[in-house]
N, CA and C atoms as a LAMMPS dump frame, in Angstrom:
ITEM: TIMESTEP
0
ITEM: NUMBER OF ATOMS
159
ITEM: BOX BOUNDS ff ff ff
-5.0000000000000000e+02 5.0000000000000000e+02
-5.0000000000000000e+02 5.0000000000000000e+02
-5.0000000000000000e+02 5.0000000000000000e+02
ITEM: ATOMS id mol type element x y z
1 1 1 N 11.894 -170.206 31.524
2 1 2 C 13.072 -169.551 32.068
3 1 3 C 12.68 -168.562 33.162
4 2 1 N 11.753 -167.762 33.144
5 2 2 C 11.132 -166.893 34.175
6 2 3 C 11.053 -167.795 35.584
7 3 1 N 10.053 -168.623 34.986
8 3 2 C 9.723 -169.575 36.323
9 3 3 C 10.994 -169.761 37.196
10 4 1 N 11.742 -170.276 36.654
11 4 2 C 13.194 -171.039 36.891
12 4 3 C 14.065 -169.605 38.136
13 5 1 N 14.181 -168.342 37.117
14 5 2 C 14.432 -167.375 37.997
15 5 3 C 13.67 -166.854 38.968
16 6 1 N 12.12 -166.811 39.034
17 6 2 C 11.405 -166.686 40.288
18 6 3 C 11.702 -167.728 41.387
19 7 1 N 12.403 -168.738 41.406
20 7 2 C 12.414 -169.858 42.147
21 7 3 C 14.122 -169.802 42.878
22 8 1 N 14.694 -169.338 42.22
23 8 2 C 16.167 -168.814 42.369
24 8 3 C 15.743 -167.817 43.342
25 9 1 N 15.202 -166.9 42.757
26 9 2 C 14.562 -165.506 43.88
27 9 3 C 14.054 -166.573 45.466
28 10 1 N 13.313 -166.853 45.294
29 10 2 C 13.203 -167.082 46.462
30 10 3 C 13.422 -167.747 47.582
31 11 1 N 14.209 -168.808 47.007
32 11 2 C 15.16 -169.309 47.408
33 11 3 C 16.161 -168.672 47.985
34 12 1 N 16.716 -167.721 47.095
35 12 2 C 17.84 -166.913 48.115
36 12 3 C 17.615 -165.662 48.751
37 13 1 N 16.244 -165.467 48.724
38 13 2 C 15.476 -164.305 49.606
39 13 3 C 14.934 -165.542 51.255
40 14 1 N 14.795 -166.604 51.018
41 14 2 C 14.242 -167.227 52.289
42 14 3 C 16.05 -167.72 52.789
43 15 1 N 16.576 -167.533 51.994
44 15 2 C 18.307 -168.178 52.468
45 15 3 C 18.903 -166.611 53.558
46 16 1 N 18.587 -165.689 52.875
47 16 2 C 18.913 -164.497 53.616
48 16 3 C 18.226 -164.076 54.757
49 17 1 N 16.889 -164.622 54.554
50 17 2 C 16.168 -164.221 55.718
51 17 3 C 16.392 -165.212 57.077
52 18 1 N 16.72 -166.345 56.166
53 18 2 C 17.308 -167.267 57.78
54 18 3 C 18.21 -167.214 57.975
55 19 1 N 19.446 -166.509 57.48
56 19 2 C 20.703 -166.08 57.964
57 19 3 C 20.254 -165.165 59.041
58 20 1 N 19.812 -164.05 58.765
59 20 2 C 19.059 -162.546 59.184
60 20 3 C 18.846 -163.43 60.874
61 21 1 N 17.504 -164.34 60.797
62 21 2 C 17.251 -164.799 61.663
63 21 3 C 18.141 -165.557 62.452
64 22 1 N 19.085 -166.424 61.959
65 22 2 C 19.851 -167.279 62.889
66 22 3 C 20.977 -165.873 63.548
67 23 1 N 21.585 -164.868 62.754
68 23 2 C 22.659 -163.931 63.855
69 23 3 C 21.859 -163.075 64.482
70 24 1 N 20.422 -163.113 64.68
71 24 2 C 19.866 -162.502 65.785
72 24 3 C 19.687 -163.354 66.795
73 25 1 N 19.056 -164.495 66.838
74 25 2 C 19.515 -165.439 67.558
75 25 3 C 20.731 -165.854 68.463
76 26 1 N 21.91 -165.947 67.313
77 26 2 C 22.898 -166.274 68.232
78 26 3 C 23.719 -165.016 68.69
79 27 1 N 23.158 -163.892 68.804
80 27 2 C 23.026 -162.173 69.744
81 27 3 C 22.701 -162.685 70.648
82 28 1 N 21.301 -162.933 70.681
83 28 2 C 20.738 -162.991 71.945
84 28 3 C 20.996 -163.627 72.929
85 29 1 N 21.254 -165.381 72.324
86 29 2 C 21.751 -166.267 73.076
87 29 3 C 23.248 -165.581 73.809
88 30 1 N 23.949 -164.862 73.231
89 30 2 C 25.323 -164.41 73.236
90 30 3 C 25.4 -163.955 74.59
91 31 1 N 24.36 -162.947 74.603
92 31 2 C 23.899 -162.153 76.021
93 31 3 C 23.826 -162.571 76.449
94 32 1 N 22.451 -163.623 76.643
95 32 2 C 22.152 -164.41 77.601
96 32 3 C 23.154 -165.327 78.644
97 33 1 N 23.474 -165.354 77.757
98 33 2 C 24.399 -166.183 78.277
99 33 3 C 25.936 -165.937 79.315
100 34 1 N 26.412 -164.487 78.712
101 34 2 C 27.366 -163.982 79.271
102 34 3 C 26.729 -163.476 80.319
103 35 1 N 25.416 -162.653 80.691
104 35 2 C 24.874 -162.326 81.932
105 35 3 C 24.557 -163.04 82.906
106 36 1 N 23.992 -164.559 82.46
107 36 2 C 23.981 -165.194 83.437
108 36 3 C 25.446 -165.802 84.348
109 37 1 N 26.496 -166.104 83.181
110 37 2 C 27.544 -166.249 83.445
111 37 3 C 28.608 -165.252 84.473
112 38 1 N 27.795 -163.732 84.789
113 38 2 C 28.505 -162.486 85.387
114 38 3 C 27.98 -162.843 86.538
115 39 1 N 26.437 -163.359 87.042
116 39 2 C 26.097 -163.111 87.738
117 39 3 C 26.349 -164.75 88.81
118 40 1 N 26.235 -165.609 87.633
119 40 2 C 26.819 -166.757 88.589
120 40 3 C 28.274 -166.665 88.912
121 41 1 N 29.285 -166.016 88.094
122 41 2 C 30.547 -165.911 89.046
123 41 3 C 30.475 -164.856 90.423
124 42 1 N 29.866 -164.085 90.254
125 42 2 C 29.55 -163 91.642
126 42 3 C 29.136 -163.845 92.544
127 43 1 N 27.897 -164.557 92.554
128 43 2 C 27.573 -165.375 93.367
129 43 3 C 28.497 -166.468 93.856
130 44 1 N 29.819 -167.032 93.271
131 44 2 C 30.809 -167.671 93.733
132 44 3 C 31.787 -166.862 94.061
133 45 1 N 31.711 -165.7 94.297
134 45 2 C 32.825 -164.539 94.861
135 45 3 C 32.473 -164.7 96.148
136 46 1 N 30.911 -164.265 96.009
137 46 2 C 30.087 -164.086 97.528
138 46 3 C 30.319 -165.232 98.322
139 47 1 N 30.306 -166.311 97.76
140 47 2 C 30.24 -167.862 98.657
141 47 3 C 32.106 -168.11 98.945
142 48 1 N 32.778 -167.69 98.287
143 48 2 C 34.544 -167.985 98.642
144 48 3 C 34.653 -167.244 99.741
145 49 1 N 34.125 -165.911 99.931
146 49 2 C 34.758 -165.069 100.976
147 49 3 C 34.232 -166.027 102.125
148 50 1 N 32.926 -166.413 102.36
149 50 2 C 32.257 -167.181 103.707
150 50 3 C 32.853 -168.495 103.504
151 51 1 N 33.845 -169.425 102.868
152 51 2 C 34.489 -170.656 102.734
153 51 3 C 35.747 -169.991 103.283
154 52 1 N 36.314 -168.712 103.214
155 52 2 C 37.873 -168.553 103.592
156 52 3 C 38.038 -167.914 104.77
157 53 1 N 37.162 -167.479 105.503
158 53 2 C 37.057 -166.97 107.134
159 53 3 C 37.009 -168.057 107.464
């Protein structure tokens, strides 16, 4: 029965830790992603004004 609950343990200690890990992940990606996304619409601001003269 011990065994059985050490195995439960860690199981849901490696289940938490890859939760832990996957919403830092999809943070980062989060960023990433919206910054590149700020900076490629600026860069199509910059290019409309020289398409509408």
């Amino acid at each position: 029965m011990v065994e059985y609950n050490e195995k439960v343990y860690k199981k849901i200690t490696n289940g938490g830790t890859a939760g832990i890990v996957l919403g830092v992940l999809c943070i980062i990606f989060g960023i990433t992603l919206g910054t590149i996304s700020i900076v490629f619409g600026g860069n199509m601001l910059a290019i409309r004004r020289h398409l509408v003269d």
